[in-house]
C-alpha positions in Angstrom: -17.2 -18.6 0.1 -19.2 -20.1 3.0 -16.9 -22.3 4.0 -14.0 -20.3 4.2 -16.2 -17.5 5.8 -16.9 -20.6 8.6 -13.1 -21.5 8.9 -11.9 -18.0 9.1 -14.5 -17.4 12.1 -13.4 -20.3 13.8 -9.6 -19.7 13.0 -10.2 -16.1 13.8 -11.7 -17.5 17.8 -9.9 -20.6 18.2 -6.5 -20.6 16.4 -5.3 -22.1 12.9 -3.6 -25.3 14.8 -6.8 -26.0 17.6 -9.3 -25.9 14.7 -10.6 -29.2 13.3 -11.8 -30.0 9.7 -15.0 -31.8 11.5 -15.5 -28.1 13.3 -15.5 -26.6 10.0 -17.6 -28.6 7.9 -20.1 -28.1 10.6 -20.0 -24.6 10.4 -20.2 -24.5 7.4 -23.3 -26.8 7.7 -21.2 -29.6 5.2 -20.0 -33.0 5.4 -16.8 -34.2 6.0 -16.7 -35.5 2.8 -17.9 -32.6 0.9 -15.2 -30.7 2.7 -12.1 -32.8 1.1 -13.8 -33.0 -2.3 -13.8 -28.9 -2.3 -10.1 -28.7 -0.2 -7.2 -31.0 0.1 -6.9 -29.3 3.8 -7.3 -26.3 6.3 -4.9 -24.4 4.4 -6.5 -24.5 1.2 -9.6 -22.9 2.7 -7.8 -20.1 3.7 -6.3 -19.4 0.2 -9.6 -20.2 -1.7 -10.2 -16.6 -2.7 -6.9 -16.2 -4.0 -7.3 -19.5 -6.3 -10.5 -17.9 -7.4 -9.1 -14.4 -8.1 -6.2 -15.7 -9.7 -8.7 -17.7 -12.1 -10.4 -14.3 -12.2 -7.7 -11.7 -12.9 -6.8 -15.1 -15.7 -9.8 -14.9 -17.8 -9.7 -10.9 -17.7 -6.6 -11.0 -19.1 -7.0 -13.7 -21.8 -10.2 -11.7 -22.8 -8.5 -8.5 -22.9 -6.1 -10.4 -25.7 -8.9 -10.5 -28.3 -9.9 -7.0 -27.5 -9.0 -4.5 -30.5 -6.5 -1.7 -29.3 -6.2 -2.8 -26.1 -3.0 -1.9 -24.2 -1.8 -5.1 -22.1 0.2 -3.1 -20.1 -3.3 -0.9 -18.9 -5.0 -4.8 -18.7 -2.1 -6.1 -16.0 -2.3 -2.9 -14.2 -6.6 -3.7 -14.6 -6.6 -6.8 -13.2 -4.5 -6.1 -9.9 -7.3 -3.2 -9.5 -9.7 -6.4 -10.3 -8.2 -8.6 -7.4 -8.0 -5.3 -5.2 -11.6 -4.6 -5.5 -12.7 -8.0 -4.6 -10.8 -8.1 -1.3 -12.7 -4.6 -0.3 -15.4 -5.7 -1.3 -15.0 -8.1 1.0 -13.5 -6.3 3.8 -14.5 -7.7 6.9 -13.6 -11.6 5.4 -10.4 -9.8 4.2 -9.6 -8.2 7.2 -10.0 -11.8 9.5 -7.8 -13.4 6.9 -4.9 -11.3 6.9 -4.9 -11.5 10.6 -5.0 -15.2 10.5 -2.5 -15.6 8.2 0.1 -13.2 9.9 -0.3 -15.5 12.9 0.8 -18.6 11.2 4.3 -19.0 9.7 3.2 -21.8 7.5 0.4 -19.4 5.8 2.5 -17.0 5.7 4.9 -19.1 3.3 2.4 -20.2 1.8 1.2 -16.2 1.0 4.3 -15.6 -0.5 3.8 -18.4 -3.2 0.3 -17.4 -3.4 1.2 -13.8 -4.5 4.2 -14.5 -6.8 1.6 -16.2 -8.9 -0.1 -13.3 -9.3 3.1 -12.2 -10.3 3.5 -15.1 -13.1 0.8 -14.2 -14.6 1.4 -10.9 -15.2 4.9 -11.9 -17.0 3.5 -14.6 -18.8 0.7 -12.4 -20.4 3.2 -9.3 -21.2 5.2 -12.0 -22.8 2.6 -13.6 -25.3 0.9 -10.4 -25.9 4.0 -8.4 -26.5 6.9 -10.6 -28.0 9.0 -7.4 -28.6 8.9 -6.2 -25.0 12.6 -7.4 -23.5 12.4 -9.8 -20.1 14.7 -7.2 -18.5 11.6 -4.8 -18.9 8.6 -7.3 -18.3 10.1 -9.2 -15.1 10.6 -5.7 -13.4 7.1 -4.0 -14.2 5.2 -7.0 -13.6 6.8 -7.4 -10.3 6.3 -3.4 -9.6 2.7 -3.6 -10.3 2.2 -7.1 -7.9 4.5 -4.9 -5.0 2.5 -1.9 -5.4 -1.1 -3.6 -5.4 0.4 -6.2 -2.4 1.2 -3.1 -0.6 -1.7 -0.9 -0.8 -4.1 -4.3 0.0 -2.1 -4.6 3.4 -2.5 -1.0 4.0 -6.1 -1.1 3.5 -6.2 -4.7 5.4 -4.6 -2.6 8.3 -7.1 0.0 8.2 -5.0 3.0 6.4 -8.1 5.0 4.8 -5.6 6.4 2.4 -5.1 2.6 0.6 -8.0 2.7 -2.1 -8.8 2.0 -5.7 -8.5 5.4 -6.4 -4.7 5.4 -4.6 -4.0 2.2 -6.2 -4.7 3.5 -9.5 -2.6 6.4 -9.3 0.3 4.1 -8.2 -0.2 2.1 -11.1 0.0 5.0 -13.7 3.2 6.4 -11.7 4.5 3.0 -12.2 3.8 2.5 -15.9 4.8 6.4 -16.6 8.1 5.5 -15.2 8.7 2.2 -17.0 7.1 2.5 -19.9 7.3 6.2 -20.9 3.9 7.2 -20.5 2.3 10.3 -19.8 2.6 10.6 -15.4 -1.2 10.7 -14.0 -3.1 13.8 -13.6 -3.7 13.9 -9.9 0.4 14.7 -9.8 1.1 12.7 -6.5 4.5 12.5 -7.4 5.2 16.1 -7.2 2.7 17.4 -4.5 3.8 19.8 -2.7 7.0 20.7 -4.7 8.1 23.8 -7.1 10.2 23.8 -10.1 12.2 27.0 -10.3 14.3 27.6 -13.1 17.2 30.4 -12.5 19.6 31.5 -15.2 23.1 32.8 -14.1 25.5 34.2 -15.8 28.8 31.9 -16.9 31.2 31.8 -13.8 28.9 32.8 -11.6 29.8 31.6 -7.7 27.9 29.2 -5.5 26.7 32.4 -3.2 25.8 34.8 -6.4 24.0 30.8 -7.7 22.6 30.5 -4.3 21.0 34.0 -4.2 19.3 33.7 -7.2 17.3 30.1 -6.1 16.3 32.3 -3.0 14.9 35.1 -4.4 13.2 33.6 -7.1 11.8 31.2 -4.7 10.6 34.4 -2.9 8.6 36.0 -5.6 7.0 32.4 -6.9 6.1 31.9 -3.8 3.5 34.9 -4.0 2.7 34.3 -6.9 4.9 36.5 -9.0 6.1 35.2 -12.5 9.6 35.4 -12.7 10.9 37.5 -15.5 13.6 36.7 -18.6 
C-alpha cells in the first residue's frame, strides 16, 4: 500500500505519462529493483488494490462454501459490500485513483478488465456452489450485482453522500428480490413515495366513471381515510 499510495501522489501532481518508476521507488523510499519484483510496471501499481481485493472478495467466498446454510447468493452480494468497504475505507487513496485513472485511456481499459473479474468471480462461484441454477440466471445477476456495486463506488468516488454501504446494501436486496424471488428489503426504496389504490368498478363501467373512482379514492387515502367495500 505504500507504494501505490507514493505513485498515486506523484501521478496525482505530475501526470501518469511524466512519472518515472525511479521517482516512485523513491517515494516510496524502495529500490528500483524491489519495485519490479513487487510490479511488472506503473500500471500494475495502480491496480494493486484491486488484485488484492479480488484475492480478498476470493477467499471470502471459498470460505463461505464450507459454511453450513449459507446462501451463495447473500455471499456474492457480501463480498461486493466487502470490496466496497475497503475502497471507503480508503477514501482519500480511492478518491486520487479514480481521478487518475479517468485521465488515462489505457487505465481506463485496463479498469474495465479489472472489474469484469470481479464479475468472473461471482459466476464462477454461483456456478460451483449451485449446479442447478441455469447460466441464463447466474450470468445476469452476477453482472447486476458487479453494475450496481461499480456504480454506487463511483458515486461515492464522486462525492455523492447518498452512495454508502447502507445504499449499496439495499440495492443488493432489490436486486436479488427481483431475480431470485426473495422477499424486497424493508427500507422499501423501491416504492417510496408511491400509493397503491385498489378501486372496484362495476362491469362496463366507462373510462370517465373508471377515472372518477381513482380520483376520489385517491382523495380520501390521501387523508388518511380507509376506503370502504
Amino acid at each position: 500500500m505504500r507504494v501505490m499510495d507514493a505513485a498515486i501522489r506523484l501521478f496525482s501532481e505530475s501526470g501518469f505519462e511524466s512519472t518515472t518508476v525511479d521517482e516512485i521507488a523513491a517515494a516510496a523510499g524502495i529500490s528500483r529493483r524491489t519495485f519490479f519484483r513487487q510490479f511488472h510496471s506503473k500500471e500494475d501499481v495502480v491496480f494493486a488494490d484491486h488484485r488484492a481485493l479480488l484475492a480478498q472478495a476470493s477467499e471470502f467466498l471459498e470460505t463461505s462454501r464450507h459454511s453450513p446454510h449459507t446462501d451463495p447468493w447473500v455471499s456474492v452480494c457480501d463480498a461486493a459490500e466487502l470490496v466496497f468497504r475497503r475502497f471507503e475505507e480508503n477514501r482519500a487513496l480511492s478518491v486520487r485513483r479514480y481521478r487518475v485513472v479517468n485521465a488515462v485511456e489505457a487505465l481506463r481499459e485496463r479498469e474495465i478488465v479489472t472489474v469484469h473479474s470481479y464479475e468472473r468471480l461471482f459466476t464462477d462461484h454461483l456456478g460451483a456452489v449451485d449446479p442447478s441454477a441455469a447460466p441464463s440466471v447466474i450470468v445476469p445477476f452476477a453482472a447486476a450485482v458487479t453494475a450496481g456495486h461499480n456504480y454506487l463506488l463511483r458515486e461515492m468516488l464522486r462525492g455523492n453522500p447518498e452512495a454508502t454501504l447502507h445504499r449499496l446494501r439495499s440495492e443488493l436486496s432489490l436486486i436479488r428480490s427481483r431475480m431470485r424471488g426473495e422477499a424486497a428489503p424493508a427500507d422499501g426504496r423501491a416504492s417510496a413515495g408511491r400509493r397503491v389504490v385498489v378501486v372496484v368498478a362495476e362491469p362496463g363501467a366507462g373510462d370517465d366513471e373508471i377515472a372518477d373512482a381513482v380520483r376520489s379514492q385517491l382523495a380520501r387515502t390521501a387523508d388518511g381515510t380507509v376506503a370502504g367495500t
